[in-house]
N, C-alpha and C positions, 0 to 999 in steps of 0.2 A: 453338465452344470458349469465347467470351470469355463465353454464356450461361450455359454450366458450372459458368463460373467463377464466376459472379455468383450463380449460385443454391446453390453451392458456400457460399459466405459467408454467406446467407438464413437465418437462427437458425430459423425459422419452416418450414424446409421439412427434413425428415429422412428422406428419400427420392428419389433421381432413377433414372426410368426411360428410358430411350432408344427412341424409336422414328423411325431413322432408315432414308430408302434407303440399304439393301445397300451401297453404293459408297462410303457417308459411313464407317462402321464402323470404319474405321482405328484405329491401336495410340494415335495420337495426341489422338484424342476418347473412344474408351473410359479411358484413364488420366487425360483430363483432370478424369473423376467422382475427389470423394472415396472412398477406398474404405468409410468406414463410411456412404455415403451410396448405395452404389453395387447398388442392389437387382436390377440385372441379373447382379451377381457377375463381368462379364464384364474387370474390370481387373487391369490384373499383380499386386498386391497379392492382391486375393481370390483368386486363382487360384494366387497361390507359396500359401495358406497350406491352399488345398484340397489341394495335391499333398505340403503337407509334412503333413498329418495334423490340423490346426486344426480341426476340421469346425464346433466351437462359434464357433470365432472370424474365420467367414467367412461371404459370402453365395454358395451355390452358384447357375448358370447354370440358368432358371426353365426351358429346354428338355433341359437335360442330365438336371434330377430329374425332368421328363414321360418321358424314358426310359425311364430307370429304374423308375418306380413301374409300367409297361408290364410290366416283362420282369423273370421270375420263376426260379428255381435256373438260376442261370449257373453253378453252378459245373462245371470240368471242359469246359462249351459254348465255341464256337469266336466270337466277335462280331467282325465284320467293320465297321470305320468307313469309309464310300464318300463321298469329297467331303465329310468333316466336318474341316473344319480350325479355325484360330484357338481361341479362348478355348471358343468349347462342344465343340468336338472333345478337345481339350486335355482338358478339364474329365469328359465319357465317358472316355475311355482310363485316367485315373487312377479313376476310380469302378468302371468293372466289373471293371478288376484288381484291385479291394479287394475284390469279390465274386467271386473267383476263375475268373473265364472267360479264356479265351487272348486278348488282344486284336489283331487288326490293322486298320489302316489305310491306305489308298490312294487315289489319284484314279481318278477315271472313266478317266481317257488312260492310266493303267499298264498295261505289258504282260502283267503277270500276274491281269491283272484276273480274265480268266475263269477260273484256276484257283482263285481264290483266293472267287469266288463259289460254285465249287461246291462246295469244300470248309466252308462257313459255315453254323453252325446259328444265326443272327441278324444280319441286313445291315439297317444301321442308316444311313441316308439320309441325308447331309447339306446336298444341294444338288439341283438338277432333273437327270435320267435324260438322258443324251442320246439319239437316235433311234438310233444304230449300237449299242449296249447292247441285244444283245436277254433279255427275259424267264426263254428255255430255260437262258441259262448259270447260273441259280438253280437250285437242287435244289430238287423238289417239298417242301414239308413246312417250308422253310426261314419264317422268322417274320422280318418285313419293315416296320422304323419308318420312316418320313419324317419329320424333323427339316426339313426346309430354310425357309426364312424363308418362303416362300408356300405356310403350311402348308393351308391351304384351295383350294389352287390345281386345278381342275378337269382342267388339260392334258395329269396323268402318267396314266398307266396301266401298272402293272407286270402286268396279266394276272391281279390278287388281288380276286376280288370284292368282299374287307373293305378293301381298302386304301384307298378313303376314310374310311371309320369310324374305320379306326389313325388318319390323317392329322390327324380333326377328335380323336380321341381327344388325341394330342400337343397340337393348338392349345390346346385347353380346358384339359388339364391344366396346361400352360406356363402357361396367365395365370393358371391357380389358384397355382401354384407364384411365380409371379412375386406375385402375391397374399399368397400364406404368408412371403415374402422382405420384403413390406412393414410387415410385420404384425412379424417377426423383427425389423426395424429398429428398429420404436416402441417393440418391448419394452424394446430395447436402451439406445435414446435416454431411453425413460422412468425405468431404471434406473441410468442414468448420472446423474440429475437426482439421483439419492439419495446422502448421505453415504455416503463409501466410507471402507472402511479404511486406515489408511495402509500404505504398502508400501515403506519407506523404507532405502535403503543407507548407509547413514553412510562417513564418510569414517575410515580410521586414520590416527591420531597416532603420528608418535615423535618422542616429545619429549626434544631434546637440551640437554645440561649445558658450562659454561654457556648460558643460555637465550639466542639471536642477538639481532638486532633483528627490532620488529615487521616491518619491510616484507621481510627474509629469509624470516621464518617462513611470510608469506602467500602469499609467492612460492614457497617450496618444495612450497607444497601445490596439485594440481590441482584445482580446482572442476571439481565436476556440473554438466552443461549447463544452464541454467537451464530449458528447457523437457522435461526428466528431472524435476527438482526438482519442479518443476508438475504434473505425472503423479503423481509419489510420494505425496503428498499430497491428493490427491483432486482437482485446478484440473482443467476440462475445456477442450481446446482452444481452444472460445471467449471464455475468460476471460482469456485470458492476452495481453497484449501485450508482445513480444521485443522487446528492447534489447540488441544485440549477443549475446555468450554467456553473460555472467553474470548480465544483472539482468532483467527483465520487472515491468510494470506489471500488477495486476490487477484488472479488472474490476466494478465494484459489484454489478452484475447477479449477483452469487456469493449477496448477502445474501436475494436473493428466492428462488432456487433452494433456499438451503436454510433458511429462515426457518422451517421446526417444528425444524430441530434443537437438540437442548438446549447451553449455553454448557456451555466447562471451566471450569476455574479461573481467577482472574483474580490477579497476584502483583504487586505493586509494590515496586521496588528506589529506596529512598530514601538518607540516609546521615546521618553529622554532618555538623556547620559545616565547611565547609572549608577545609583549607590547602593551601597551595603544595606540601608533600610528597603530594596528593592521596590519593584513599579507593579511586580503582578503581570504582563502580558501574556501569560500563558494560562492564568486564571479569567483574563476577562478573554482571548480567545473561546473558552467553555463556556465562560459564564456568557457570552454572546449566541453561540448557537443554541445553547439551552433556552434563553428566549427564543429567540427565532423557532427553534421547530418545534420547542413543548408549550409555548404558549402564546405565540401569534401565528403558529401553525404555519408556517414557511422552511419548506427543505432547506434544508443546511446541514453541512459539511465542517468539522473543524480537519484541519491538516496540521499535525505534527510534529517535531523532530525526534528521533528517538534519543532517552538521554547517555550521556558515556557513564558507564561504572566509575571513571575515576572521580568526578562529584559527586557521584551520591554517596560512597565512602570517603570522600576527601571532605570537603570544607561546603557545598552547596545544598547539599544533599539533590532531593529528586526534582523529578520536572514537569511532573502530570496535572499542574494546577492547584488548587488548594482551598480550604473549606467544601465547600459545599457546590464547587464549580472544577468537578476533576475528573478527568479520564480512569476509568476502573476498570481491572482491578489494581490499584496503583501501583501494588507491589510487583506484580508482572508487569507492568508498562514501562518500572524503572530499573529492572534488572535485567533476563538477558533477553527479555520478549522473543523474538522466534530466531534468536539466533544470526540477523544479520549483521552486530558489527562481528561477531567471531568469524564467520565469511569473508570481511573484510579484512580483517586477521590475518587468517591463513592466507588469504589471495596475495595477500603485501610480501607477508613475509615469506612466502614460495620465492617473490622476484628478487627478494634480496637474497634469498640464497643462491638462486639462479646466478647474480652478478659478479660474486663472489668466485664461486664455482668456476665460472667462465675464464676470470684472469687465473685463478690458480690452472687452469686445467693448461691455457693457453702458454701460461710461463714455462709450464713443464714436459709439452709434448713439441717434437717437429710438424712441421703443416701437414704431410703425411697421415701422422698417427693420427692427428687429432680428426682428418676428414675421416679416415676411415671408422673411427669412434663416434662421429658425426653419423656418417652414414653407410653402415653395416648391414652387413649380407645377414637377413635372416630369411632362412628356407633356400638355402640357396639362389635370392631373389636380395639385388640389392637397389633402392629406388629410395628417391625424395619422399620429405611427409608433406602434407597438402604446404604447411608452414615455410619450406625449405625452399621451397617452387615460387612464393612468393616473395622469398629474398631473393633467389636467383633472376627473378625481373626486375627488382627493384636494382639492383646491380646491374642488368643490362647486359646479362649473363641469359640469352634463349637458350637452354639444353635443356632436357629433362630426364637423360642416360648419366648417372653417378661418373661410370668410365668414358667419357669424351672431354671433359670440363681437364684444360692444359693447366700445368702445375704454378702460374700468374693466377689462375680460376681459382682454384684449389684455394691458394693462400686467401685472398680476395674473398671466398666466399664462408671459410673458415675462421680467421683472423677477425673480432673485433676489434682489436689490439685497445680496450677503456682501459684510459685515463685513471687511476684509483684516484689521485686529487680532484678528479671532476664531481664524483661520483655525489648523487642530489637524493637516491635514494635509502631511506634509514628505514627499519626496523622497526616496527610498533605493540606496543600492548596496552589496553582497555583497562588502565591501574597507573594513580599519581604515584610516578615512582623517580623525585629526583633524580636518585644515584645512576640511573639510565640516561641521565642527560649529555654524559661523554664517556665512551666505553673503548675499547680495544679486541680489535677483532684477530681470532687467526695465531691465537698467541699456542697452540696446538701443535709438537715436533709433525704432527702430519700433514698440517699445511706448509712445511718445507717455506719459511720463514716469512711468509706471506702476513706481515701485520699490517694495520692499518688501524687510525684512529677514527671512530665513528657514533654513534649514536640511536636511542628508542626515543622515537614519536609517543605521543596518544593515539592510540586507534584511530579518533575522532579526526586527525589531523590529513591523515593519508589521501594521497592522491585518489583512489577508490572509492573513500567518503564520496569525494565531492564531485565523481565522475556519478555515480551511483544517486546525487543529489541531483544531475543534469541531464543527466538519460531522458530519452524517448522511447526506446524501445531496445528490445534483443541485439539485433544487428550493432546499432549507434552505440551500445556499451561498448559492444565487441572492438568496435574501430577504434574508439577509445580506448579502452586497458590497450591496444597496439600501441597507442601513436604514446603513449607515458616516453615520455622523455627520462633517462635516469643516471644520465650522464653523457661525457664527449668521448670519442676517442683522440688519441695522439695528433690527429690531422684537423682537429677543432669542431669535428662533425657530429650530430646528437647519434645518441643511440638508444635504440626503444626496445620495451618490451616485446614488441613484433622480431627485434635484431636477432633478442635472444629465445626465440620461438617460444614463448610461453607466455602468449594470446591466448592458445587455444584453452590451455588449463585455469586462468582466471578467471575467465566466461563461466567454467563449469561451475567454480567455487562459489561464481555469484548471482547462477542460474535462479533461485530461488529467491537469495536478498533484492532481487530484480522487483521483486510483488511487494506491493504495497500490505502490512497490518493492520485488519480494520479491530477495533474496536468497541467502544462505545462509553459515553460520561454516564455522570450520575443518573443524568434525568432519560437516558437512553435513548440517545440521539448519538448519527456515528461519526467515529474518527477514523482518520486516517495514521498511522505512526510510521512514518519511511525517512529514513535517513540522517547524520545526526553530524553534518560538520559544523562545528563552530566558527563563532563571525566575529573574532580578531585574529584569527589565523587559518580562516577559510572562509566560505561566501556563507556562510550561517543561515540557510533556509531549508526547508522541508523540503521533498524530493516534486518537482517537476512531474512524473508518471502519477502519484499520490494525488496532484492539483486536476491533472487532468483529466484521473477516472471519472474522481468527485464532480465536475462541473458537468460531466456526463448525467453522472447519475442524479443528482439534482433537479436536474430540468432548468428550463428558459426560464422561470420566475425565481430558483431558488439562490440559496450563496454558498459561496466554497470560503471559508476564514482559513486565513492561513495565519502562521507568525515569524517574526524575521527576527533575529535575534539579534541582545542589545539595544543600543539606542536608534532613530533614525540613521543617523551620520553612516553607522556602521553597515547593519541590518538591512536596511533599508536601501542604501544608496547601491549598496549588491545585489538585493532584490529585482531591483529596476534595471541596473546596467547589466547583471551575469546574467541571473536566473529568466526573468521576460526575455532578453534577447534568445538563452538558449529555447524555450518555452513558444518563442511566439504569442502567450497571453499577456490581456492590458488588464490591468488590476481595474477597478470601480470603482475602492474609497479605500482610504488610511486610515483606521484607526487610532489614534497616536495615544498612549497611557501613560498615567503621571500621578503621582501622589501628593497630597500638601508634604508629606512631610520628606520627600526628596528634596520639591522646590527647595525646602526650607536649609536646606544642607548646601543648594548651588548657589541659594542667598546670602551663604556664606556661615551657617550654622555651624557649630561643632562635629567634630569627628567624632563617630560613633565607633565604640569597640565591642566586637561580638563579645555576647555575655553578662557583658553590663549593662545597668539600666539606663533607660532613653533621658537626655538630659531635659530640662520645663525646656526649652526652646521646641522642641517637638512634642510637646503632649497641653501647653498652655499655647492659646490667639497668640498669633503674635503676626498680624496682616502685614509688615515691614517685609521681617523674615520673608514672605510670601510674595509679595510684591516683586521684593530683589531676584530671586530664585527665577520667575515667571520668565526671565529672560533667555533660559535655557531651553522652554519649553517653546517661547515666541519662534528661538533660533530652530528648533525643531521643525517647526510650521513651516518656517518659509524654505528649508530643505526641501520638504514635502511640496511645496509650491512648484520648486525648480521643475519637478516632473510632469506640472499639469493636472495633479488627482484630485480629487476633495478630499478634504481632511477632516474626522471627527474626533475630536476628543474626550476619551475615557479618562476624568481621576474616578480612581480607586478610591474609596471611601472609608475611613478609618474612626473607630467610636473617638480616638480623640480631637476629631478635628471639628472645628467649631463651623457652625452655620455661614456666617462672616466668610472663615477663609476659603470654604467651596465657593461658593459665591463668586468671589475673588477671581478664585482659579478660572472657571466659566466667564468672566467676564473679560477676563484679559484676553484669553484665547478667542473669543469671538474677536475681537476687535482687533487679534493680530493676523486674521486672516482665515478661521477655522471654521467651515461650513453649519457646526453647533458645538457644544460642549455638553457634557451630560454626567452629575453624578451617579454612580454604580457602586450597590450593595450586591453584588451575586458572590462576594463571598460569604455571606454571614445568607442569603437568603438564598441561592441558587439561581436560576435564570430568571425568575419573577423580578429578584433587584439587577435585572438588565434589562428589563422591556423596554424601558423609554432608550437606551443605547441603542437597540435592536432597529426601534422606531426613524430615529433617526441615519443612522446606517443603510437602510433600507431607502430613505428621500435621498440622502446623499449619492446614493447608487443610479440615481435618475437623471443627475444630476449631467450638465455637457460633461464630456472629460478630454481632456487636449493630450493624451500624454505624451512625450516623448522620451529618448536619452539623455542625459546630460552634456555626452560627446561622440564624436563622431569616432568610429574605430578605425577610419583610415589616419589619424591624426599622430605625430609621430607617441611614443612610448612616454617621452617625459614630460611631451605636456599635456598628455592624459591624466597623467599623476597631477599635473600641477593644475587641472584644473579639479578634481577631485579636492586638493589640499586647500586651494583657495575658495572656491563657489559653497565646497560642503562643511568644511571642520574651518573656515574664516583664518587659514594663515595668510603672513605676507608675500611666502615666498616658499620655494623646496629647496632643497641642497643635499645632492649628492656625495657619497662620498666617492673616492676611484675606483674600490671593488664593485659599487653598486655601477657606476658608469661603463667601466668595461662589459659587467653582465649583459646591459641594455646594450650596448656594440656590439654585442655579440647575437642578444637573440635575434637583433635588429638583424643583421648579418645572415642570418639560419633561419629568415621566412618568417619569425613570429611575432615579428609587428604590429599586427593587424586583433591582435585579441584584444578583448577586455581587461580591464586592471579591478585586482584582487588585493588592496591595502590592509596589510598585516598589521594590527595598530592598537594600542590600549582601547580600550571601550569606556574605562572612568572616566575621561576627556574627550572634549573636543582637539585637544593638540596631542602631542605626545609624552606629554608629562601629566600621570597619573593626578597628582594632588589639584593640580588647576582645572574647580569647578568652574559654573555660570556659563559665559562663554569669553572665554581667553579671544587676545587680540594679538595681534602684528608677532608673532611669535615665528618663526623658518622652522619646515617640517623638515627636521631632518631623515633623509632615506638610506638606510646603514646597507643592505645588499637589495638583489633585485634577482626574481628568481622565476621559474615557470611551471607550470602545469600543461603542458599539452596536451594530455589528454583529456583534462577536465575543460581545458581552454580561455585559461587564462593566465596573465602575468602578475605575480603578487611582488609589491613592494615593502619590503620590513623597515617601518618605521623605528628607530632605534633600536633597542634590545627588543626582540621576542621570545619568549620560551615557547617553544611547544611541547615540551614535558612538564607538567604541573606537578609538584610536589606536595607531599603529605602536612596539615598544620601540627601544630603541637596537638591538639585535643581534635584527633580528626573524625566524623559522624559513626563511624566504626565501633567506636564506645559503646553508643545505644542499640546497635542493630544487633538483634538475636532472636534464636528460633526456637519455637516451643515443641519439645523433643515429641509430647501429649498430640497437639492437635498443629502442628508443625504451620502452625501460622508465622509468618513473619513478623518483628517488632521493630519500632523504631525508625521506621523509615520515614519520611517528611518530604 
């Protein structure tokens, strides 16, 4: 059995034949085969579906069709089964009753045996004749099969001249038949390799007035078992890996299986500048596919970000959409869903201890000790690990005997001699934890006085995120976590996590966070949830492998939505320059999302304070307000233009916003350039208040598309930035400071010129001062350092202060979340 099972999971084998002694057969090794594997037919599965009528959809018993192909107008004939029991007995008695003969069956030991022989015009053999069984109780003339498992067996004689001929007649056909069941299988397996159609059930909404809270909503609705969802959609068995009932990982191996099939659509949900009254992009991303494939029945795909714990206990709370347009079940989508950023986690903070480790080990040993601690004799065998051989070429150091490398080698290859002032790579954990914003490392009598001042990231921030956000595949992560840059040494030269051999064990860490988490929203249509860097202090989009599976499995007519986080300027313009360059895909259309009652805040409305109530400028007309505001969203457009996409615009629709000022909104935005404009209720009604979005989204997509870059990557570093600062966020001008300058000397210097720029930058603004709504003019962006990702491959600029550790408010969402000890549901969450 445990063979079974082993070759049961064998991607490579798609077919199992049994040929066991007789006595092994048992209920318990024939079911242990897969049944779509199961080319003897002889398991409960194939056998319920032979008797229910499936005939396409099972593998019939290779001796019950040698019977059959045997034996000709049964109808009305009397067939007699003698000693044919289990699965091919079974498998005859429903077959020749489908060809109308009277069936019975019996053992050799029944007392009616001999009537029941002579009354039989076909006695069909399914085991050896005993000696007391004599010949005569057969009626002359009668037609006489031997099935039994020694079908070549010399020792019967039922007194029928031909009945060896029948006997080898059955064997031969059986392995033909069991042949033609092989052959049945490959077709099946082969056709399974091909994109299928979707076959998808959607989920009903009734959506209730007033609209509850999100964690009600998601709770009221049952999710589709996750591995239903995976069937529906074309994921084959082996693709999928289960996580509980609602989420599963999928499989990369999907990309090669169907690698000729043509991409759908590609759709990015960007928005304006944001405010604290928020825009919704992640609600109308749901509330978009929800139309699209629950009710104008067009495949679609939402793509994801996963959110960080530190907002949904900090100040933000969650991020899986809201009312009635959410990814479920929200409480898993927003906590640690399958464990990918804690992968990220450990894989980060492995290197920094790695780095650490390294200068203390190197301050405190001769080049001597430390090679031989390098590379030690174990088994009395002392040799390179595949890791070491690879820096020994990189060095230009050909050996690969530990003892020939001269004591110049030794040091050389030994020695990273890092910089601790260089050192770029910090420490992370998935929790807004101020007081981690400047730490001291090493303060320990065992580190033999090795301090250093240093610092924790957010999870979310880490070089891994965002390598893990750009991936294609296995390998190209791999090359990646190598080439992480995480400081210089003494001689001004980088040095990577390849330097410090532990490539190999990040890969392992992030063997898994590699798959994408499907999903599924309200209306049970599916998502994708991979990856979760943030986009003022990372390229803020869903994972690249997540966009690509989906446009697979879609097909040529359907859409992959994705969403970019924050506003265009940010979101967006990273989307296009990072994410498509590493990608290769050209997006289709923009979505861009907007609310009246942000407009109304860029129009120069009052500051909102969480908790308080919204002041009449936001809740009474006031088309000025709106007017004013519109200029944010204009500036948004023509960002969007710079790339070439069509743009559609989503406002979110709010019960207090008056007829008048949608209107408004829709009007201005056509006339500043926006392919349409469309009000959207799918939070208060679910994807039904998005079909006209859907509608149009879909023309837009048809639409020419010119896209390009914004710049060229051969262009030098600074005036990448400067055209970034001026073309996208409208300043006058950039200005460095001399930390940031020397950086750029330097990467410039160290080959990495040539990347993309990554602008670290408030997201409230188009400049870099948070308070100034609308769109600010002739303001200098100032660029306080200038930093690199090489592995993820790009070069980010910190517009004046950034934090990358967010700290806790006074009244942080942690308050209301709690678990109910009863029925251990989660509360609180948003």
């Amino acid at each position: 059995v445990n063979e079974i099972l082993r070759l049961n999971e064998d991607p490579n084998v798609q077919g199992l034949a049994l040929d066991l002694p007789e006595s092994l057969y048992s209920s318990k090794v024939l079911n242990a085969v897969k049944p779509e594997k199961d080319v003897d037919g002889l398991s409960d599965v194939n056998l319920g579906r032979l008797v229910r009528g499936d005939a396409d959809d099972c593998l019939v018993p290779p001796t019950a069709s040698a019977v059959m192909e045997l034996l000709e107008d049964l109808g009305g004939k009397t067939v007699l089964l003698v000693g044919a029991g289990g699965a091919v007995g079974a498998a005859l008695q429903c077959m020749l009753q489908r060809e109308g003969a009277a069936t019975l069956s019996c053992r050799w030991k029944a007392p009616q045996l001999q009537t029941k022989l002579h009354h039989a015009d076909v006695v069909v053999v399914g085991s050896a004749k005993p000696d007391d069984v004599p010949v005569s109780w057969i009626k002359p003339g009668t037609t006489i099969i031997s099935c039994s498992h020694d079908l070549l067996s010399e020792k019967h004689s039922y007194g029928q001249e031909n009945n060896h001929a029948a006997e080898n007649a059955v064997g031969s056909l059986a392995i033909a038949m069991r042949m033609q069941n092989v052959v049945k299988n490959m077709e099946r397996w082969i056709q399974s390799q091909q994109y299928r159609k979707w076959d998808l059930r959607c989920l009903k909404l009734q959506p209730l007035s007033p609209v509850p809270s999100d964690i009600e909503i998601s709770r009221a609705q049952s999710p589709k078992a996750v591995d239903v969802l995976a069937k529906e959609i074309g994921l084959l068995t082996d693709e999928v890996e289960i996580y509980g009932q609602t989420k599963a990982k999928v499989r990369l191996s999907l990309l090669e299986r169907l690698k000729d099939q043509p991409d759908g659509k590609y759709v990015l949900v960007a928005g304006i500048t944001p405010t604290p009254l928020g825009e919704g992009k992640s609600t109308v991303t749901i509330g978009l596919v929800q139309a699209l494939t629950a009710h104008l029945n067009i495949n679609s795909f939402a793509c994801l970000r996963q959110p960080s714990q530190g907002p949904t206990f900090g100040v933000k709370g969650g991020a899986a959409g809201g009312g009635y347009a959410q990814v479920i079940p929200m409480e898993e989508f927003n906590l640690h869903l399958t464990g990918d950023i804690h992968a990220i986690t450990a894989a980060n903070n492995l290197l920094a201890a790695a780095i650490d480790a390294r200068i203390l080990h190197e301050n405190t040993q001769s080049d001597k000790a430390l090679y031989n601690r390098l590379v030690p004799v174990v088994n009395g065998v002392r040799g390179f690990s595949a890791i070491q051989l690879a820096r020994l070429r990189r060095l230009g150091i050909n050996k690969t005997d530990p003892g020939t490398l001269t004591e110049e080698e030794i040091s050389k290859f030994a020695r990273l001699d890092i910089d601790p002032s260089t050192i770029t790579w910090q420490r992370v954990v998935d929790t807004n934890d101020r007081f981690l914003r400047k730490i001291t490392v090493g303060q320990a009598n065992t580190e033999k006085g090795f301090v250093r001042q240093a610092q924790f990231d957010i999870a979310v921030a880490s070089e891994i995120m965002a390598i893990l956000a750009l991936t294609t595949s296995l390998q190209d992560m791999k090359e990646r976590l190598g080439k992480m840059v995480v400081a210089n040494d003494k001689k001004g030269q980088p040095v990577t996590a390849e330097d410090l051999g532990v490539t190999g064990a990040l890969a392992v860490l992030m063997k898994d966070a590699i798959k994408p988490t499907l999903m599924q929203t309200l209306e049970g249509t599916p998502v994708f949830v991979h990856a979760g860097p943030f986009a003022n202090i990372a390229h803020g989009n869903s994972s690249v492998l997540a966009d690509k599976i989906a446009l697979k499995l879609v097909g040529e007519k359907g859409f992959v939505v994705t969403e970019a986080g924050f506003g265009a300027d940010i979101g967006m313009e990273k989307f296009f320059n990072i994410k498509c360059r590493a990608s290769g895909l050209v997006p289709s259309v923009v979505v861009l999302v907007a609310t009246v009652r942000a407009l109304k805040m860029h129009g120069g409305g009052p500051n909102v304070t969480a908790g308080a109530p919204l002041k009449k400028e936001y809740t009474e007309e006031n088309l000025q307000l709106v007017a004013d505001g519109c200029c944010n969203l204009q500036k948004q457009i023509q960002i969007t233009q710079l790339f070439g996409v069509p743009v559609v615009v989503a406002l979110n629709v709010f019960k207090t916003d008056s007829p008048a000022e949608v209107d408004l909104v829709c009007k201005i935005a056509k006339q500043s350039g926006a392919f349409d404009a469309v009000p959207c209720n799918h939070w208060s009604a679910g994807g039904r208040g998005a079909v006209k979005l859907a509608q149009a989204v879909e023309k837009a997509a048809n639409q020419k598309n010119s896209f390009k870059y914004l710049y060229n990557l051969e262009l030098p570093i600074v005036e990448k930035i400067r055209i970034i600062a001026q073309k996208v966020y409208g300043a006058q001008d950039i200005e460095l400071s001399p930390a940031a300058q020397s950086q750029v000397d330097c990467y410039t210097r160290q080959g990495f010129g040539n990347l993309p720029i990554c602008m670290a930058k408030t997201h409230l603004s188009l400049s870099h001062q948070p308070e100034r709504k609308g769109v600010p003019t002739g303001f200098i962006l100032p660029i306080s350092d200038v930093r690199a990702s090489i592995g993820a491959g790009f070069i980010y600029p910190l517009v004046g202060t950034m934090s990358t550790m967010p700290g806790l408010p006074t009244r942080p969402c942690f308050y209301d979340i709690d678990l109910d000890p009863i029925t251990e549901q989660v509360k609180g969450l948003f």
